[in-house]
Structure formats: structure tokens, C-alpha cells
N, C-alpha and C positions, 0 to 999 in steps of 0.2 A: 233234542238231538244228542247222539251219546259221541265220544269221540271217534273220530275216523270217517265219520258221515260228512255227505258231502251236502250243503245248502241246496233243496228242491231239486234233488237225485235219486229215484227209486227205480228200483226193479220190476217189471211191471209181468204178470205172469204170460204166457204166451195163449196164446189161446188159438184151438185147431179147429175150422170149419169148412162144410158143405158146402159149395154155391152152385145155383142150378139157372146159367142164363138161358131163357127161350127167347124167340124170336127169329130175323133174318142174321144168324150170328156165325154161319158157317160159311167157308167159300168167300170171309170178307177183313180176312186177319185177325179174326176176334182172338185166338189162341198168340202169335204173335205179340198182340196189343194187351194182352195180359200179361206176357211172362215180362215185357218190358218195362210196365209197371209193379210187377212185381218185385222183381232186381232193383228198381228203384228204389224201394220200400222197407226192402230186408225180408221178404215174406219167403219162406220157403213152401215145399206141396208141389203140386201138377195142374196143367189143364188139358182137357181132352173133349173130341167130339165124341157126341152119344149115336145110336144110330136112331135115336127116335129124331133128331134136327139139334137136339140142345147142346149147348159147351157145360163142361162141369167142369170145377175146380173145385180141389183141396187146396183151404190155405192154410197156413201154420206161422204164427207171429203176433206180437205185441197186437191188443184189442185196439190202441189208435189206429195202429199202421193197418190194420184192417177194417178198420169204417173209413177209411182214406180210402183203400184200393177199391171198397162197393163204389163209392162217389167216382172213382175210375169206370169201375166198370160197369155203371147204368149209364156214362155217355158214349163207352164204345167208341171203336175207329168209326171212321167217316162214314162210312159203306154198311154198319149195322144197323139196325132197327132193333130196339133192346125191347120185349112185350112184357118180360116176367121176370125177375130175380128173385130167386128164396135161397134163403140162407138158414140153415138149421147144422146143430151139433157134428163132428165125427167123430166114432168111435171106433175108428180103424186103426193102423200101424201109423205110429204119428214122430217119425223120428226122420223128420227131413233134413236137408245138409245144406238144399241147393231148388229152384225156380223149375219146374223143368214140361216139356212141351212133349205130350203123349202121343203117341200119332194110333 
């Protein structure tokens, strides 16, 4: 530890991803019940319906805080039926500020 470090304090890089819920996820707060947990979390990104049935989210934030938000959101508000979560890379505009709900 060199001086000015703080005792089991690091910086941890953010890390930006895809999430692609299917199932009964629309019509049941799933967008909602994300960004709620997302605000919680520190995640910034979007979530939006698709018109194929599925909710997508960009998340953007710390890799804990986002294997926390997946375990959020494979149990879904009350009213979902989670069938599929995939989770893979973005490599899109990734300079989020803020949680935010796409309509």
C-alpha cells in the first residue's frame, strides 16, 4: 500500500452492457421496476420496450452493482414471468449521467 491509499479501497472499472429480458415483461412495470433498482444501485443507461415483446436495457456501472441488478431483474415485479435474460457487451455511446425510462 503506497501512501494516500485507503485500507481495501479500489476503484473498480465500470463496465457497459446489453440486457435482453423476454418473457411476460411488458404491460407489468418491468421498465419501472428496473429503473428503481437501478437508482438504487448507482447504474446508469436506459430501459425500453422492444416491439418484438422484450424490455432491453443498457446498463452502465461498477461489475458488482451489476451482477446485483441481473439477480433484481430475473425476479421481476410481481406481475412478470422472467423466460430469458442474455446479457452480452455494448458497444454503443456509453457516457450515461443518469437511470432513465425510454418509452
Amino acid at each position: 500500500m503506497t501512501p494516500g491509499e485507503t485500507p481495501g479501497f479500489f476503484f473498480m472499472e465500470d463496465s457497459t452492457v446489453k440486457i435482453t429480458v423476454a418473457g411476460q415483461v411488458q404491460m407489468v412495470g418491468y421498465r419501472w421496476f428496473a429503473k428503481q433498482h437501478a437508482d438504487l444501485l448507482g447504474i446508469a443507461g436506459y430501459v425500453r420496450n422492444t416491439s418484438r415483446g422484450e424490455v432491453e436495457i443498457i446498463a452502465q456501472g461498477p461489475e458488482d452493482a451489476i451482477r446485483v441488478f441481473m439477480d433484481y431483474l430475473r425476479a421481476g415485479p410481481s406481475r412478470a414471468r422472467i423466460d430469458r435474460i442474455v446479457r452480452e457487451p455494448f458497444e454503443g455511446e456509453c457516457n450515461f449521467q443518469q437511470f432513465s425510462i425510454k418509452m
